[in-house]
C-alpha positions in Angstrom: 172.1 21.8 -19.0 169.8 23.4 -16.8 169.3 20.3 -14.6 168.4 20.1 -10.6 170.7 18.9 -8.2 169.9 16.0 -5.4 167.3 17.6 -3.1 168.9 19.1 0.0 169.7 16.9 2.9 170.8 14.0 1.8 173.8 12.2 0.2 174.3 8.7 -1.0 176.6 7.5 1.3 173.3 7.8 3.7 170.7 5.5 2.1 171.8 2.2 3.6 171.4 4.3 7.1 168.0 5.7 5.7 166.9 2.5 4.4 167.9 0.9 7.9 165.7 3.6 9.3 163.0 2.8 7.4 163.2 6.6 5.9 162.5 4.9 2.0 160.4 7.6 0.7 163.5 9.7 1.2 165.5 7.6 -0.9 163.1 6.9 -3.2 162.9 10.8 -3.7 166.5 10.8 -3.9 167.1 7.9 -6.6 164.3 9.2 -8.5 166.5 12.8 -9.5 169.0 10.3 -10.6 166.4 8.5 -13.1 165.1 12.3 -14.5 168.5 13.6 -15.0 170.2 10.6 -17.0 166.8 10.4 -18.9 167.6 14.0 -19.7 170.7 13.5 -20.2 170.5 10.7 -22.8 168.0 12.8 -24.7 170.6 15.3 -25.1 172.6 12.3 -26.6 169.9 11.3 -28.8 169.7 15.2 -29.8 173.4 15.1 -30.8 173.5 12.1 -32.6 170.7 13.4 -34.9 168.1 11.1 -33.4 165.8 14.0 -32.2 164.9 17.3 -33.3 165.3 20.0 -30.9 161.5 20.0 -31.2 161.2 16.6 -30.3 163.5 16.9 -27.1 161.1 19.7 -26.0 158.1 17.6 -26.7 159.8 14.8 -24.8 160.7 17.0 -21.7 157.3 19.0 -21.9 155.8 15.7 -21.3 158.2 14.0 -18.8 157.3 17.9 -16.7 153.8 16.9 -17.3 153.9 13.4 -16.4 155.9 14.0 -12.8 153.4 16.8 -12.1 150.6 15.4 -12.1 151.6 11.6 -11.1 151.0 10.8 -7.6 153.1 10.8 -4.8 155.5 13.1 -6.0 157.1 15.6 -4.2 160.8 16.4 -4.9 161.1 15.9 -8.1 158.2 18.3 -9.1 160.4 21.3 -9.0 163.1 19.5 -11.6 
């Protein structure tokens, strides 16, 4: 589907140690490819069942891009 993976570095049997570490950007940045890619994912579902045109889920992914690009404090998931 063309989706990113988890950035590099980090797994999720870490973020209790990360969060203990007070390291909670770096989860934050990690549960937030999560949120993108079943958003993605579930527009591909909505494409499937007929709910969307494939216009419609480019729209809708043109505008998720958009939004994470230019919303603050990003950083990881600017590259999905």
């Amino acid at each position: 589907m063309g989706m990113q993976g988890k950035p590099d570095g980090m797994h999720g049997g870490e973020v209790p140690r990360y969060c203990l570490d007070g390291r909670n950007k770096e989860v934050a940045d990690y549960c937030e490819t999560d949120i993108v890619n079943t958003y993605r994912v579930w527009l591909r579902y909505e494409l499937f069942r007929g709910r969307l045109t494939n216009a419609e889920l480019e729209a809708t992914e043109t505008a998720l891009f958009e939004f994470i690009k230019y919303a603050p404090t990003r950083s990881r998931t600017s590259s999905i």
